[in-house]
N, C-alpha and C positions, 0 to 999 in steps of 0.2 A: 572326378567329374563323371558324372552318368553316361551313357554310350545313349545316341539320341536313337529312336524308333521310330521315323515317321510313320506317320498316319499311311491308309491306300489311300488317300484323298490327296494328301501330299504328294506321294510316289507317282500317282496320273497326273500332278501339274508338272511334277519334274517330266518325267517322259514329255511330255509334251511339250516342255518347251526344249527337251532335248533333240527331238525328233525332230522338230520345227525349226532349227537354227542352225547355220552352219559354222557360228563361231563358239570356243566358248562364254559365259558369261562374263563382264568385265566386273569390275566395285563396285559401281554404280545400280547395276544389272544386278547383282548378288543382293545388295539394300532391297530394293523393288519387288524382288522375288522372295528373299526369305518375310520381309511386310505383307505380302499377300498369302504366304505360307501360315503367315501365322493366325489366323481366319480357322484354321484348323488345326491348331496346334501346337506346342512350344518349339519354338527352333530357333537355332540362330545363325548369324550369316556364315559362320567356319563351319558349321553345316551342308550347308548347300556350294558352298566353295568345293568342299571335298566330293559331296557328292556327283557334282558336275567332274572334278578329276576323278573320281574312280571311275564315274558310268563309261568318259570317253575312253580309259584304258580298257575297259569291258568288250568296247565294241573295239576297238581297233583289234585285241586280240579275237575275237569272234570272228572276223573280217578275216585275221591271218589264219587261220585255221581253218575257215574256209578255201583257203587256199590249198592246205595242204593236209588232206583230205587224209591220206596215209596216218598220218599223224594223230589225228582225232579217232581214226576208227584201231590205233595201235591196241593189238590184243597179243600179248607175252606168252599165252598158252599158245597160241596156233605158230608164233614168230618162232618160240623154241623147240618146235615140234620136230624137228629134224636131226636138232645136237638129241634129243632122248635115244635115239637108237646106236650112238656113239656110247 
């Protein structure tokens, strides 16, 4: 099976009812949405199911790594810079 592509047209309704919600979508909710998706598009609902699970690990992990700032800016040249003179 093909790997789906949405459309940008698709990807700004996703964000936006990402952005806009505080849960994720239910079954019902996925129907609804991937039928209005497809206006632009071929998609289908284990589409948008998934998409909706990866976007919210996206942000959660965005979220933690805002946290931990060291982490994100980890640079292995500057970190090993000390043991080179050993």
């Amino acid at each position: 099976r093909p790997r789906w592509k949405p459309t940008p047209v698709q990807i700004s309704i996703l964000e936006y009812i990402f952005e806009n919600s505080d849960l994720l979508p239910g079954d019902k909710d996925i129907t609804i949405i991937t039928d209005g998706l497809r206006l632009y598009g071929p998609v289908e609902e284990v589409n948008v199911f998934y998409w909706f699970q990866n976007r919210r690990a996206r942000a959660k992990r965005t979220a933690n790594q805002d946290h931990h700032p060291k982490v994100r800016n980890f640079d292995p040249a500057k970190t090993l810079e000390p043991f080179e003179k050993l």
